[in-house]
C-alpha positions, 0 to 999 in steps of 0.5 A: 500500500502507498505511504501517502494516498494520492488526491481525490480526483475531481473530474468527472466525479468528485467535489463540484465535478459538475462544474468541471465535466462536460458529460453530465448525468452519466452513470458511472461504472467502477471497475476495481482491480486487486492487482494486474491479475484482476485488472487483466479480466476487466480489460476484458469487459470493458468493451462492451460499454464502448460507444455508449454516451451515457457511460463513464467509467472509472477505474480503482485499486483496492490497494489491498494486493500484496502484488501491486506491481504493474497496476500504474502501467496499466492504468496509464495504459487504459487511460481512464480516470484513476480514483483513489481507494478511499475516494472510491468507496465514498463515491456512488456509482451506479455499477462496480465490478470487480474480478476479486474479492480484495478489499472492502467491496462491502463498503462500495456505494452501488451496485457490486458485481464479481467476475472470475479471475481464473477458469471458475473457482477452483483452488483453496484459499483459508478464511481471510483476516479482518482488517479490509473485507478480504472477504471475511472481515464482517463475516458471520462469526463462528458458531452462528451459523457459518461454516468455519474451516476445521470445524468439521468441514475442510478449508474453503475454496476461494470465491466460493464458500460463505467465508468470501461471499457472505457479510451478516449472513447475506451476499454482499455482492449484486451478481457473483459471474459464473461461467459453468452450471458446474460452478452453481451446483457447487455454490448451492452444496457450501454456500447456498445464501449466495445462490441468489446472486449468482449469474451464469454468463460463460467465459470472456477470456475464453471467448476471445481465445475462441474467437481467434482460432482462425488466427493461430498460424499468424500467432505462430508466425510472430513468435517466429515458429517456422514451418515444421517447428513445435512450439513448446509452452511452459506456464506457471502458476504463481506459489511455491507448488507451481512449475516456477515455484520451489516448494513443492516435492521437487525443485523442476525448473533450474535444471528442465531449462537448460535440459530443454535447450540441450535435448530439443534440436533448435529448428525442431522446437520453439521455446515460450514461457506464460507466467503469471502475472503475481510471478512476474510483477512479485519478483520483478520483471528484471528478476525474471529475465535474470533468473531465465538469462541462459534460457532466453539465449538459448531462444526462450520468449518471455510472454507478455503476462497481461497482452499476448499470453492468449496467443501464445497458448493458441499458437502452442503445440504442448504446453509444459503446465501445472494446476494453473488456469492458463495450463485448462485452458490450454487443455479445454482448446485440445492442446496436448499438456504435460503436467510438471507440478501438479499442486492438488493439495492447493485445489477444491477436490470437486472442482473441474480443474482438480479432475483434469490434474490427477488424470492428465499426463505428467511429465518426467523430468528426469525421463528424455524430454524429446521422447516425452513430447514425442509420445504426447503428441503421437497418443494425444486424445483431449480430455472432454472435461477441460472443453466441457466445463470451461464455459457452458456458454462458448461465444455468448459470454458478450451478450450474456454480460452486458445483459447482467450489468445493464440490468444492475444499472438499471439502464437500456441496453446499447441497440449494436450487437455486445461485442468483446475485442480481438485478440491483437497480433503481437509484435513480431518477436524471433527467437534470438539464440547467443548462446552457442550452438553445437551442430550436426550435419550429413552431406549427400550430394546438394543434400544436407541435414542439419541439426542444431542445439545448445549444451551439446550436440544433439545426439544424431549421426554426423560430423560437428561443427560450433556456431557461435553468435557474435553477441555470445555472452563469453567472448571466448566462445568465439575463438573455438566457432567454425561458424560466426554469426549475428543479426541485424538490420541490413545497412547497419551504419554500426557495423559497414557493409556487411561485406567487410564486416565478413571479412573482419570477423575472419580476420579477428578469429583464424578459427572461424571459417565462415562469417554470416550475416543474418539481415532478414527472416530468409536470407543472410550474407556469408564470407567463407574463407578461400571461397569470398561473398556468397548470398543465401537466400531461401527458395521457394516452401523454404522456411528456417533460420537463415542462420542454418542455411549458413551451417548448411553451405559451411558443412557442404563446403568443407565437404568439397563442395563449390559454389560456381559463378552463376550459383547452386541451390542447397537442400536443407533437411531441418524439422523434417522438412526439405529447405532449398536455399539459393547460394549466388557468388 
């Protein structure tokens, strides 16, 4: 919590806002954020109060999160009026919503309505202390009627139980989201005073995955996953029992990442890590890359937690998981999952969530990591309960929600249709690989196979070469490289004419035999030595790292092959997959 709390705004509420406001008379919505967790849910609904004159929304933090971090950004970013905690629990307002049961969402003045933050309610969370209406505060005290934990009953589940819903025996909140039947059904058994307040309205976050699956080769495409490659996921929970967590019977993480980079061939496998937001904004983002530097040169993509995880797991082809909502969901989408940390003792044994935990496959962290994907992928079968109990309304969580917030304002829906917004195509984001790689190759004729990893070579057939980027984190990698390489911009007036930047690194480093300049997704300029410039660019249904191609000519030529005056087109046998590269003098 802030030492000092900011002013209370004045415009468009506040004292003697009327005076300063050019829209009067609006109604006002309040959406409330715990965290950037939370405040990633609302983003979701926002939309569908757009275009309506009569709206204006607010947004405040209940500041009562342990996980503050990233909630300014966020509101700098959705640029609306900010009010302060205090100011906002004394100002009316005809609609609040929140997708958290932090702070005194009690105390509010207006109509509350509460949306999930994850796939339902699913995990156990104890009965919270007093002090802010964590929920609890104000509750029924034990021996009147409530369900207290360990008085004959095991710990509550969070967002459902008369611990996070009830204040003097009554629901505090106007309309508590549900997405399933399931989760209704589960209401009535723990807390069925709450059953009045609740309202099925499927699931918007799920939605918008299921509205960009026609998308899912340009999510691909912008995490730079070329044609035969998988893209491997893992994601996290947050606490000491998820993947990235070491409190659960095994610390998996510090040794799966450098294993992963080593036994996946690079071409083959493409790395992305999801966690989640308390991860990333708990720690600090500079802490998370520094604790994952080594992956993240190995090619790992650190994924947006708030912006572009939706298309990360759309794009996916196995997501490495725990008992997380973001590893459901990848299962309610058919995607295969491998379970690296289960967490059971942390979830409510009825829940959905809890079923898909003890019967999905695990991995085995010590077991050959290709051969596990491999064999996933091969006997995959989806689980039908992720699919069925995800949302009992797929594509309506829209119309079903507007519908529910109107109603509690009390106010004629909008005549245009309720929509939620796309999915954004992220920023194009390739891997980038500084850490050397150790290569092998067979050369037959024009063709050449290749197979590149980080650690140690992959273990195949074929002779070994070391290709090292020149931005590798030891310099003295580069003294033992057959291969030097980098990317960048063409005309990089940092580095001259990539001719004589070539030729510079041949100077430099009497090892290295080939020098190559990656400028674009298919195509790269080389210096080999005895031989001059060769230009390589991808043929027509090639596509792979330009940088293997470099490896490629490099193997072929020290195999005694030539590159005539008028050029020569390579095979390049990588992912499975047949490249031919056009290699001109």
């Amino acid at each position: 919590m802030r030492a000092v709390e900011p002013p209370a705004i004045r415009v468009p509420v506040g004292k003697d806002s009327d005076r300063w406001t050019s829209r009067t008379n609006c109604r006002r919505v309040l959406l409330v954020a715990h965290n950037v967790t939370s405040a990633g849910r609302l983003l979701d609904v926002v939309p569908l109060f757009h275009d309506d004159f009569r709206v204006q929304l607010l947004v405040t933090s209940t500041e009562s999160s342990a996980f503050q971090g990233g909630l300014d950004e966020l509101f700098t970013e959705l640029g609306l009026p900010v009010l302060p905690w205090n100011q906002a629990l004394r100002t009316p307002v005809d609609l609040a919503v929140s997708a958290s049961f932090g702070g005194q969402l009690h105390a509010l003045q207006g109509k509350l309505t509460v949306l999930s933050h994850g796939v339902g309610y699913t995990k156990k969370l104890g009965k919270p202390g007093a002090g802010s209406r964590e929920p609890g505060a104000g509750s029924r005290e034990p021996g009147a009627g409530s369900r207290e934990p360990g008085a004959g009953s095991r710990e509550p589940t969070f967002g459902l139980s008369p611990d996070w819903l009830l204040t003097d025996g009554e629901p505090f909140m106007d309309g508590l989201v549900l997405s399933h039947p399931e989760q209704l059904e589960r209401l009535r058994r723990v807390c069925p005073e709450a059953e009045t307040a609740a309202v099925l309205a499927g699931d918007p976050c799920f939605d918008r995955m299921l509205a960009a699956r026609p998308y899912r080769e340009r999510f691909r495409r912008a995490l730079g996953v070329r044609r035969g490659q998988r893209l491997v996921v893992l994601n996290s929970t947050w606490n000491p029992e998820g993947l990235f967590g070491n409190g659960g019977d095994r610390d998996v993480l510090p040794s799966l990442l450098p294993r992963l980079a080593a036994e996946l061939p690079t071409d083959d496998y493409r790395l992305a890590a999801i966690l989640h937001p308390n991860i990333w904004y708990g720690h600090g983002p500079g802490q998370i890359r520094a604790w994952l530097d080594r992956a993240r040169r190995s090619g790992l993509a650190l994924i947006d937690p708030v912006h572009a995880w939706r298309q990360a797991l759309l794009a996916a082809d196995v997501v490495l998981g725990d008992f997380g909502a973001v590893t459901y969901y990848a299962a309610a989408l058919g995607t295969p999952v491998l379970l690296a940390a289960s967490g059971e003792a942390r979830l409510d044994p009825d829940a959905p969530l809890a079923a898909f935990v003890r019967d999905a496959p695990r991995l085995d962290p010590h077991g050959a990591l290709c051969d596990q994907l491999t064999e996933l992928l091969a006997r995959h079968r989806p689980l039908t309960g992720p699919a069925q109990f995800t949302t009992s309304a797929p594509g309506a969580s829209a119309e079903l929600l507007r519908r529910h917030f109107y109603g509690l304002m009390a106010l004629p829906e909008p005549a245009a249709a309720a929509l939620l917004e796309p999915l954004p195509l992220p920023q194009y984001d390739p891997p980038r690989r500084t850490n050397p790689l150790d290569v092998r190759t067979r050369v037959r004729g024009v063709d050449v196979v290749v197979e590149r990893s980080t650690g140690h070579p992959y273990d195949a057939a074929g002779e070994t070469h070391r290709a090292v980027h020149e931005d590798t984190l030891d310099p003295g990698d580069l003294a033992t490289a057959d291969v030097i390489w980098r990317d960048g911009a063409p005309g990089d007036p940092r580095l001259g004419p990539l001719d004589d930047w070539a030729a510079e690194v041949l100077h430099r480093h009497p090892h290295c035999s080939l020098a190559a300049y990656v400028s674009g997704p298919d195509h790269c300029t080389v210096r080999a030595r005895g031989l001059g410039v060769v230009r390589l660019s991808a043929g027509p249904a090639a596509d792979a790292d330009p940088a293997v191609y470099a490896s490629a000519l490099h193997a072929w030529l020290t195999h005694g092959g030539e590159v005539p005056r008028g050029g020569t087109t390579l095979r390049v046998h990588v992912a499975d997959s047949v490249h031919p590269v056009v290699c001109t003098r």
